[in-house]
C-alpha positions in Angstrom: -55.5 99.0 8.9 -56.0 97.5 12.2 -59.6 96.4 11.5 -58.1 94.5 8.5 -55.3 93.0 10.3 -57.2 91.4 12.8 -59.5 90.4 10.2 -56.7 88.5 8.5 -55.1 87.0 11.6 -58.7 85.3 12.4 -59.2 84.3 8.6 -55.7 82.5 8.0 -55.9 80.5 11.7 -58.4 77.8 9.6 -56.4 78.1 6.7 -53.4 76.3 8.8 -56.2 73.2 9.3 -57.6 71.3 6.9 -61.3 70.2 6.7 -62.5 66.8 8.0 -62.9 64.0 5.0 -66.9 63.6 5.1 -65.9 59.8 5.1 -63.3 60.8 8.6 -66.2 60.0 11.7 -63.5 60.9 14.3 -65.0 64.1 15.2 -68.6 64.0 13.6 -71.6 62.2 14.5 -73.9 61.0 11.7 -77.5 62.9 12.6 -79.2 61.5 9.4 -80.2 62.8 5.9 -76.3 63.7 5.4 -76.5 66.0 7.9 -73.0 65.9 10.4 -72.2 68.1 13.8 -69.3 67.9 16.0 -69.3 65.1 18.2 -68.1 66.4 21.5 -69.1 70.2 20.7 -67.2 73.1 19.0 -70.7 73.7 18.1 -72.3 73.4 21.4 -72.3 77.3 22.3 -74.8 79.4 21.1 -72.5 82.3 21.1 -68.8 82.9 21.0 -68.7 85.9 23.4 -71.4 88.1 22.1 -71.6 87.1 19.1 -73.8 83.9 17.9 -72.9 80.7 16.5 -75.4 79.1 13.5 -75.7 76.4 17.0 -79.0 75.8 18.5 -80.4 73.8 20.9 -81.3 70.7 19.7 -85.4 69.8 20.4 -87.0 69.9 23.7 -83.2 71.1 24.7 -83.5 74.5 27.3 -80.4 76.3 27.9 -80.4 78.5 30.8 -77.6 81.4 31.4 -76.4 84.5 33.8 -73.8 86.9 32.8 -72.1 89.1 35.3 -70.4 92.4 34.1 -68.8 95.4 35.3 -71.1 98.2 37.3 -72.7 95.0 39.0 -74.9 94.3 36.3 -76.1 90.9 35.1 -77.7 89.5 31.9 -80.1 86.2 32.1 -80.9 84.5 29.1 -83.1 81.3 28.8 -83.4 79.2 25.1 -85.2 76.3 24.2 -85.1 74.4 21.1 -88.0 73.5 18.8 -87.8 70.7 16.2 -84.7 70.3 15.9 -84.1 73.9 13.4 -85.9 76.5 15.6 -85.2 77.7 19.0 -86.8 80.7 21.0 -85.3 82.8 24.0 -86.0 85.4 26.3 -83.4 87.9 28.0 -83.6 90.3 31.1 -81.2 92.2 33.0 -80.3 94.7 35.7 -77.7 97.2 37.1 -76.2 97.5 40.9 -76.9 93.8 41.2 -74.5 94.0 44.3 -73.3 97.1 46.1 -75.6 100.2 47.7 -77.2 101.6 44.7 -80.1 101.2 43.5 -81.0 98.4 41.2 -82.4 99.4 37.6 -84.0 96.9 35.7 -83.8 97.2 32.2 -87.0 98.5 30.6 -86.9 96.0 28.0 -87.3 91.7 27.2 -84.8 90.7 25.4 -86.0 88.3 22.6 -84.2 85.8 21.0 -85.3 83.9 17.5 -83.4 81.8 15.6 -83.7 79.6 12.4 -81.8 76.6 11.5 -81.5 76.7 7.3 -78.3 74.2 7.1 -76.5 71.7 9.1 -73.0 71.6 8.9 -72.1 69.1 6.2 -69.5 69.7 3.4 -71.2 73.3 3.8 -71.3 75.4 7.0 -74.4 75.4 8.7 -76.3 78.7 8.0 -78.4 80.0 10.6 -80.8 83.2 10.7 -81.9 84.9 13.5 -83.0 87.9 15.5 -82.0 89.4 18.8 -82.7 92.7 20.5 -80.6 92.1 23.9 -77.7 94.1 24.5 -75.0 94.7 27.5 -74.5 97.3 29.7 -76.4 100.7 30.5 -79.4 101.7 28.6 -79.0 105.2 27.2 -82.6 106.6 27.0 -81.7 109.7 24.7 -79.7 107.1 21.9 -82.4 104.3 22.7 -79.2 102.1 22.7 -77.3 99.8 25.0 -73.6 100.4 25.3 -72.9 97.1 23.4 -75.4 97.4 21.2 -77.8 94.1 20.3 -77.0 92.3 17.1 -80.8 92.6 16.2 -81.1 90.8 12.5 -78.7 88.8 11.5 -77.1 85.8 9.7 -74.4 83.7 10.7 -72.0 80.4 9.3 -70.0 78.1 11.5 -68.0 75.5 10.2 -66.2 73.0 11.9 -62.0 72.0 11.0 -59.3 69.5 12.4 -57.6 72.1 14.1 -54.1 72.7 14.3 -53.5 71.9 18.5 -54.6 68.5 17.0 -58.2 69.0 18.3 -61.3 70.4 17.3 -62.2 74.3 15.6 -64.9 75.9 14.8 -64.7 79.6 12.5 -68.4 81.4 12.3 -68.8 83.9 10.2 -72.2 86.6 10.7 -73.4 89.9 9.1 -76.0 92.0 11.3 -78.1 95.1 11.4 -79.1 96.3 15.4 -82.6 98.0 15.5 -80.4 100.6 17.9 -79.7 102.7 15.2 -80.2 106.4 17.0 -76.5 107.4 16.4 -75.4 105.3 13.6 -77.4 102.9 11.1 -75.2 100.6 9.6 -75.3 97.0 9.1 -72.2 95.5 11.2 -69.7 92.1 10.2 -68.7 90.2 13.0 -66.3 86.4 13.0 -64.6 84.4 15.5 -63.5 81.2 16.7 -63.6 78.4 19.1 -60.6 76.3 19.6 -61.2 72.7 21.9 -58.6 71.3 23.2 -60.4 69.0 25.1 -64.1 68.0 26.2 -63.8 70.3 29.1 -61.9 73.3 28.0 -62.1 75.3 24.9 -60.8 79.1 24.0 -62.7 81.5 22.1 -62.3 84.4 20.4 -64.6 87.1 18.3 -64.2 90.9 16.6 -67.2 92.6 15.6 -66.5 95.6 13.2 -68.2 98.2 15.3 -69.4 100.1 12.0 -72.3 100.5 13.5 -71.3 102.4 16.7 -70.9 106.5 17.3 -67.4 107.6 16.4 -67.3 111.1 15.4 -68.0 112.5 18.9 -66.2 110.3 20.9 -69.7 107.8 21.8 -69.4 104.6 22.5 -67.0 103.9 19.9 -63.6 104.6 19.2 -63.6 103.2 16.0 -61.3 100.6 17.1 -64.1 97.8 16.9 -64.9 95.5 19.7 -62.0 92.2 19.6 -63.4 89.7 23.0 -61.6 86.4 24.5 -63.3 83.7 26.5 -62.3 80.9 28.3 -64.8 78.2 28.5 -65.3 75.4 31.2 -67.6 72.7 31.0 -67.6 71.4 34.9 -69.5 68.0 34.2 -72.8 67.1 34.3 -74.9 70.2 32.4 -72.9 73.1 33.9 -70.3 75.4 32.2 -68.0 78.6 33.1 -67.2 81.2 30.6 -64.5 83.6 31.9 -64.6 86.5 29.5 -62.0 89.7 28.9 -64.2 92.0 27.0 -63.1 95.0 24.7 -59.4 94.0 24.3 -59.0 97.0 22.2 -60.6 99.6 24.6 -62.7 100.6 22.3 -65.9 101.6 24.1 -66.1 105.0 25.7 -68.2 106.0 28.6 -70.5 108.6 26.7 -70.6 111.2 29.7 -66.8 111.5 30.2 -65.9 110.3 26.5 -62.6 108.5 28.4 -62.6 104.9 27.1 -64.3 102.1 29.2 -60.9 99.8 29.5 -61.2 95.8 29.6 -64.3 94.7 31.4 -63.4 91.2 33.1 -66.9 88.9 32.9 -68.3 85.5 33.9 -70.9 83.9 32.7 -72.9 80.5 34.4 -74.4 78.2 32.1 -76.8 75.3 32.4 -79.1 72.9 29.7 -81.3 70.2 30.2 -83.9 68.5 28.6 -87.6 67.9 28.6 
């Protein structure tokens, strides 16, 4: 029941906006061929939390990324855009960044495709893609991360008039994670971006979690995973997204099965050009 609650309290928030006229070029720029994105950038991330957007970057665009978690351990991420449909990425990471321990790189590349279908028009824009980078510890028996990778998956964003008076953008995404030790399930995920301005913008995401341990008291509680973001674009090509991770508590540390709590995050971002 509380899966499908929060379910419903992210699917009605469009329903109180209505769609932009096609004809309505307040919030849209006109790309060609019919084809319409947001003008100032509900679109412009490439994921909500951790969750992708059907957004790419646009061609010969790079984006270039650090995340910073709890247990000093920090995701990089680098993307570049390919013809305008395509990008491709590569990820690394480590934990004890900071502190006395011992750093441990992770023992895999992350890699990150993705494939344009759609561009948002009177349709979402439809976007498939594949990425094996996940977030926290690497659990060698379980061949798993703690936040698992979304691995295959397709996704839908579309863009409203949203109700602050402002731009929103819903996305919408089925997966199935190649971590599939413990449980093999294809996993749901949705969220949403609200702008209120060209600097500042709040998102919001659940993933399902169907895929994650739960009889045994692994990684999952069952609870699913429900993340919050604050996003901050500074000027120029830099952005800051403060992040509250697990709302819900629903991860649990696997060696003392007591659950992980809210994991406070920040993540630099920077894009260019060639």
């Amino acid at each position: 029941m509380k899966k499908l609650a929060i379910m419903v309290m992210f699917l009605m928030l469009p329903l109180a906006s209505y769609a932009q006229d096609d004809d309505d070029m307040g919030l849209y720029e006109n790309l060609g061929g019919g084809d319409f994105l947001p003008a100032y950038g509900s679109m412009s991330n490439l994921f909500l939390v951790n969750s992708p957007t059907a957004n790419l970057p646009t061609h010969g665009e790079y984006r270039v990324s650090g995340r910073m978690m709890g247990g000093d351990s920090w995701v990089a991420r680098t993307e570049i855009g390919i013809g305008g449909r395509f990008s491709v990425g590569v990820a690394w990471g480590m934990l004890g960044l900071l502190g006395t321990v011992d750093v441990e790189i992770y023992e895999k590349t992350g890699l990150s495709l993705r494939l344009r279908l759609a561009n948002e028009g009177p349709l979402p824009a439809f976007l498939i893609g594949f990425d094996n980078q996940g977030y926290g510890s690497w659990d060698e028996n379980l061949q798993r991360y703690a936040r698992k990778s979304k691995g295959f998956y397709v996704v839908m964003t579309r863009s409203w008039y949203g109700a602050f008076g402002s731009d929103l953008a819903t996305s919408l995404g089925v997966n199935y994670s190649l971590e599939r030790e413990d449980e093999d399930s294809a996993d749901a995920f949705f969220g949403l971006e609200q702008h209120f301005d060209s600097s500042f913008s709040l998102l919001a995401e659940y993933e399902l979690g169907l895929d994650d341990r739960r009889q045994d008291d692994h990684y999952g509680e069952g609870n699913g995973w429900l993340d919050l973001a604050f996003n901050w674009k500074v000027g120029g090509n830099f952005s800051f997204k403060f992040i509250l991770s697990d709302l819900l508590k629903n991860g649990v540390d696997p060696v003392t099965t007591e659950a992980f709590g809210i994991d406070r995050q920040l993540v630099i971002n920077f894009g260019g050009s060639f």
